[in-house]
C-alpha positions in Angstrom: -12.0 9.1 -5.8 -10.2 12.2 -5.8 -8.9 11.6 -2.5 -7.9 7.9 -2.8 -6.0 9.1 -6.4 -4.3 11.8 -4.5 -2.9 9.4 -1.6 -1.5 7.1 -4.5 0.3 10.3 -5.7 1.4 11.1 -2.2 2.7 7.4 -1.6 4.2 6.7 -4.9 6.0 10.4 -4.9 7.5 9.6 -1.3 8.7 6.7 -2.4 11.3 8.0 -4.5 12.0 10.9 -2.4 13.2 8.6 0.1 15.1 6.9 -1.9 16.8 9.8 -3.0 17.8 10.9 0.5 18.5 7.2 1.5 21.2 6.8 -1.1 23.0 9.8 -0.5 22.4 9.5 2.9 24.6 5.9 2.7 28.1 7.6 2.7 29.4 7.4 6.1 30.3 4.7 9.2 27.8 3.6 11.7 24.8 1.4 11.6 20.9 1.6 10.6 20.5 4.2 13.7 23.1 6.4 12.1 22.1 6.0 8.7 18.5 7.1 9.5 19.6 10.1 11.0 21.7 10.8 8.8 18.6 10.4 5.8 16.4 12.7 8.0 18.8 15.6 7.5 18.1 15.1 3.9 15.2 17.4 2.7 13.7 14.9 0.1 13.3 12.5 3.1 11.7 15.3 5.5 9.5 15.3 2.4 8.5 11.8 1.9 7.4 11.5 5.5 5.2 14.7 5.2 3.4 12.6 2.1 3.4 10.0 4.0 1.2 11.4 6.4 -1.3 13.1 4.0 -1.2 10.2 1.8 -2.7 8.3 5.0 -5.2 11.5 6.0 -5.9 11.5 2.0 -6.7 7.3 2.6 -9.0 7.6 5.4 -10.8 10.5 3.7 -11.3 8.0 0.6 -12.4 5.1 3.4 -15.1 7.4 4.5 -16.6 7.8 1.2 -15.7 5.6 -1.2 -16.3 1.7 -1.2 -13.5 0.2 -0.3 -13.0 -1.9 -3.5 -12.3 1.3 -5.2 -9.6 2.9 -2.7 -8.0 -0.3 -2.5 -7.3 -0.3 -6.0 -6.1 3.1 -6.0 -3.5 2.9 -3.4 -2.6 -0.4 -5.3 -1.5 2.4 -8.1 0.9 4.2 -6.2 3.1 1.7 -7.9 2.9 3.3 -11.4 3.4 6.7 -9.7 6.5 5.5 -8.3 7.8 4.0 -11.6 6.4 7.4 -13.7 8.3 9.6 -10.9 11.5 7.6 -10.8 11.9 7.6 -14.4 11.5 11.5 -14.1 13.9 12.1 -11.3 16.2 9.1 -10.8 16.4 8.2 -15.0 14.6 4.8 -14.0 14.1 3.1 -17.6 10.5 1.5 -18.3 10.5 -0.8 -20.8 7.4 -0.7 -23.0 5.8 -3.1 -21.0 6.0 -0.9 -17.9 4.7 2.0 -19.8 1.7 -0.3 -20.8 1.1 -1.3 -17.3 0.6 2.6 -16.3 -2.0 2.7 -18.7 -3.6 -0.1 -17.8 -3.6 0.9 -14.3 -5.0 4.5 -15.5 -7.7 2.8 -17.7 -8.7 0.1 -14.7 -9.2 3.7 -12.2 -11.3 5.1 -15.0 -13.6 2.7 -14.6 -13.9 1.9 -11.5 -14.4 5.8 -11.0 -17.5 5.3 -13.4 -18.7 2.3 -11.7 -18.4 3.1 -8.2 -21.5 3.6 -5.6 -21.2 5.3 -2.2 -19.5 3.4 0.6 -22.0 0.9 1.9 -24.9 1.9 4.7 -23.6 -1.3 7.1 -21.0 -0.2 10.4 -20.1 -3.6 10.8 -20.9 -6.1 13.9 -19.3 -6.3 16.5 -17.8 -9.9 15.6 -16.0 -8.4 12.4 -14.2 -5.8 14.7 -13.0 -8.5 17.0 -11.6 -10.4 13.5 -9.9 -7.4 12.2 -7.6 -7.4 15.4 -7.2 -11.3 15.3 -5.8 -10.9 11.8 -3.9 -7.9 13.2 -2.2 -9.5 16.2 -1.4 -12.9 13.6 0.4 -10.4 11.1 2.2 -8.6 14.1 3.1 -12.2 15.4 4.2 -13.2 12.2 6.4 -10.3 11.8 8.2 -11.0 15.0 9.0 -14.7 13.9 10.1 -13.3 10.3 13.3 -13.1 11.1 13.9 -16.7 12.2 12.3 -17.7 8.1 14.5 -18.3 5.9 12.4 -21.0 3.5 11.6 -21.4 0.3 8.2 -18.5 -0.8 9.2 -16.6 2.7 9.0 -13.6 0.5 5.6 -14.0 -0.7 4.4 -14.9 2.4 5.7 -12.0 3.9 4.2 -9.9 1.2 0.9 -11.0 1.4 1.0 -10.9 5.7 2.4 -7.2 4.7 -1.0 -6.6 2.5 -3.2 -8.1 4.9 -1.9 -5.9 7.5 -2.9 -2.8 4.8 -6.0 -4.7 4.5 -7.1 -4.7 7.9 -6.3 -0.7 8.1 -8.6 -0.1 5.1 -11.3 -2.1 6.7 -10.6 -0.5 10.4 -11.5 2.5 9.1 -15.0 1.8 8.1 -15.4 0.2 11.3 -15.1 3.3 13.4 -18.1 5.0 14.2 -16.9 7.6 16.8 -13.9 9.5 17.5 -15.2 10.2 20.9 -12.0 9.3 23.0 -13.9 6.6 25.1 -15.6 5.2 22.5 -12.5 5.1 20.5 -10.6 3.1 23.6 -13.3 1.1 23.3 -13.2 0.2 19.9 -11.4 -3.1 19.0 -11.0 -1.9 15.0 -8.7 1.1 16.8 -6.7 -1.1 17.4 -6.6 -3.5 14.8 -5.5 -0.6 12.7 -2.9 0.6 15.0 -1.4 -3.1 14.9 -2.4 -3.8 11.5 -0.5 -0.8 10.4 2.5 -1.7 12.4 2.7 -5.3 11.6 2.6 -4.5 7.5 5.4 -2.0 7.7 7.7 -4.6 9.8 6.8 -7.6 7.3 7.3 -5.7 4.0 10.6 -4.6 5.6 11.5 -7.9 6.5 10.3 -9.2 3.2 12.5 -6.5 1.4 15.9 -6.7 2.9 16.5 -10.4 2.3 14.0 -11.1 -1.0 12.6 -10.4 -3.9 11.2 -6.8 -4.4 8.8 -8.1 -6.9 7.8 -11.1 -5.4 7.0 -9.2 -1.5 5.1 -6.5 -3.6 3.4 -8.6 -5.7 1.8 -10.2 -3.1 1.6 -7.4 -0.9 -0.9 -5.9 -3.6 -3.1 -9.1 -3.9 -3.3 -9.1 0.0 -4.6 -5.6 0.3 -6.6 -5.3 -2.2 -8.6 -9.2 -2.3 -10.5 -9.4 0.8 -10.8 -5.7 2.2 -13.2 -5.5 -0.9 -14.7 -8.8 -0.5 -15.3 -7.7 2.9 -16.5 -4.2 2.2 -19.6 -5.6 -0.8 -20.4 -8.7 1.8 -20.4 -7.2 5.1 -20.3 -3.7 5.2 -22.9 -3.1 1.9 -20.2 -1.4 -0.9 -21.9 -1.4 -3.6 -21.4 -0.1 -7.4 -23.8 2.2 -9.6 -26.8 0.5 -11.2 -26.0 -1.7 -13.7 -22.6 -1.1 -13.6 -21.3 -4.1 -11.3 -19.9 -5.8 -14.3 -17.6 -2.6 -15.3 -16.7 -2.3 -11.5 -15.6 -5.9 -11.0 -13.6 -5.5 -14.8 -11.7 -1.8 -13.8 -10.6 -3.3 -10.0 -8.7 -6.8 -12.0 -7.5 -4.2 -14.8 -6.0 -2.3 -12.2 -4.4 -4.9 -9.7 -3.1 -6.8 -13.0 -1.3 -3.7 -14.2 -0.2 -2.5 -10.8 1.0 -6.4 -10.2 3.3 -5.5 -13.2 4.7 -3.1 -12.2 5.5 -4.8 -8.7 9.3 -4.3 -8.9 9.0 -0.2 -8.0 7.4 -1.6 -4.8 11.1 -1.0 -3.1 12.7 2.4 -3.6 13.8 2.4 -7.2 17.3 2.6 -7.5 19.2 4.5 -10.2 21.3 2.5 -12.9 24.8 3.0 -12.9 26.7 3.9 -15.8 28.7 1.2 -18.1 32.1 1.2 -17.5 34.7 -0.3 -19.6 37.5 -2.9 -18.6 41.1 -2.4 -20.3 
């Protein structure tokens, strides 16, 4: 749990380091190509990349021990690290409602960390492999067609393809025995994680440049946190301590429901601008 906790640090943290760098990286001509390089000569952005990458080394740590239920609903808390940070750094207000939802999300952690087995015994057949890259390739295909959408719920849909894709990286993970290069190669889940991967990142782009920030990460979190647990207890064998199934099932909706409200932080947080006054 450790692990998982510190990768929701790592992701929430990056989060508004990057949006630090991206907003004082905006002054200046030239177009998205421009603008990146310009935010990677930005320290804080250098930064949030290097999280980035442990937060996903922290992740697949968690995956290897932990059942999936319970890292799913830790990453889902990177959200009230984000808001907790940006308040800190970029003088973010949360209401009192936003302040609750941290605590919830803290209280539903606690006890999943109480009720929370091993990860389960199964490796998964060979027929769930091959369905964790069909679900990949129909994110990544509809990512490509995202941009031709412009109808009504695009950006939950969007969101939720964006948490599937998540989903299927979670589940990947458990599904890789080896990391023999061969047997890697031969591995569909290696690439349903690749592509899974991929395709999230370009839909929750998509889904935040044209839409609702709260809507796209609001469904974003129900899609990556649903089924890779139902997945993980029915076919790879996660299961909770004895007795304490009840307390597991209660701490993983305690945490999704505060996380959920806390769903606008799922974009950069940007920093209020001061009042001015009209003559």
């Amino acid at each position: 749990m450790v692990c998982a906790l510190g990768a929701a640090v790592c992701f929430g943290t990056a989060t508004v380091l990057q949006a630090v760098a991206a907003r004082a990286a905006t002054t200046g001509g030239g177009g998205e190509a421009a603008l990146l390089l310009r935010a990677l000569r930005q320290w804080r952005y250098v930064a949030g990349l290097g999280l980035d990458g442990l937060g996903f080394l922290l992740q697949i740590v968690a995956l290897r021990s932990l059942p999936i239920y319970a890292v799913a609903a830790a990453l889902a808390s990177s959200l009230a690290v984000t808001g907790v940070v940006a308040a800190r750094l970029l003088h973010v207000r949360l209401s009192r409602m936003e302040w609750s939802a941290v605590g919830v999300v803290c209280a539903g952690l606690a006890m999943l960390g109480l009720a929370s087995g091993a990860e389960g015994d199964r490796h998964g057949s060979m027929a769930l492999k091959w369905a964790m890259l069909a679900i990949a390739v129909a994110v990544l295909t509809l990512g490509l067609l995202s941009g031709r959408w412009s109808g009504r719920g695009r950006d939950l849909v969007l969101g939720l393809g964006a948490g599937f894709g998540f989903g299927v990286v979670e589940v990947a993970v458990r599904l890789i025995d080896s990391l023999a290069p061969l047997e890697l190669l031969a591995n569909p889940a290696t690439y349903a994680l690749l592509i899974g991967g991929g395709a999230a990142f370009l839909l929750l782009t998509s889904a935040l440049q044209r839409g609702s920030v709260t809507t796209a990460t609001a469904g974003m979190v129900i899609g990556e946190t649903l089924w890779p647990a139902t997945v993980g207890v029915v076919w790879l064998g996660d299961r909770t301590r004895e007795g304490l199934a009840w307390l597991a099932v209660l701490g993983f909706l305690v945490a999704v429901a505060g996380a959920l409200a806390l769903a606008r932080f799922g974009e950069a947080p940007t920093q209020s601008e001061p009042e001015t006054s009209q003559g």
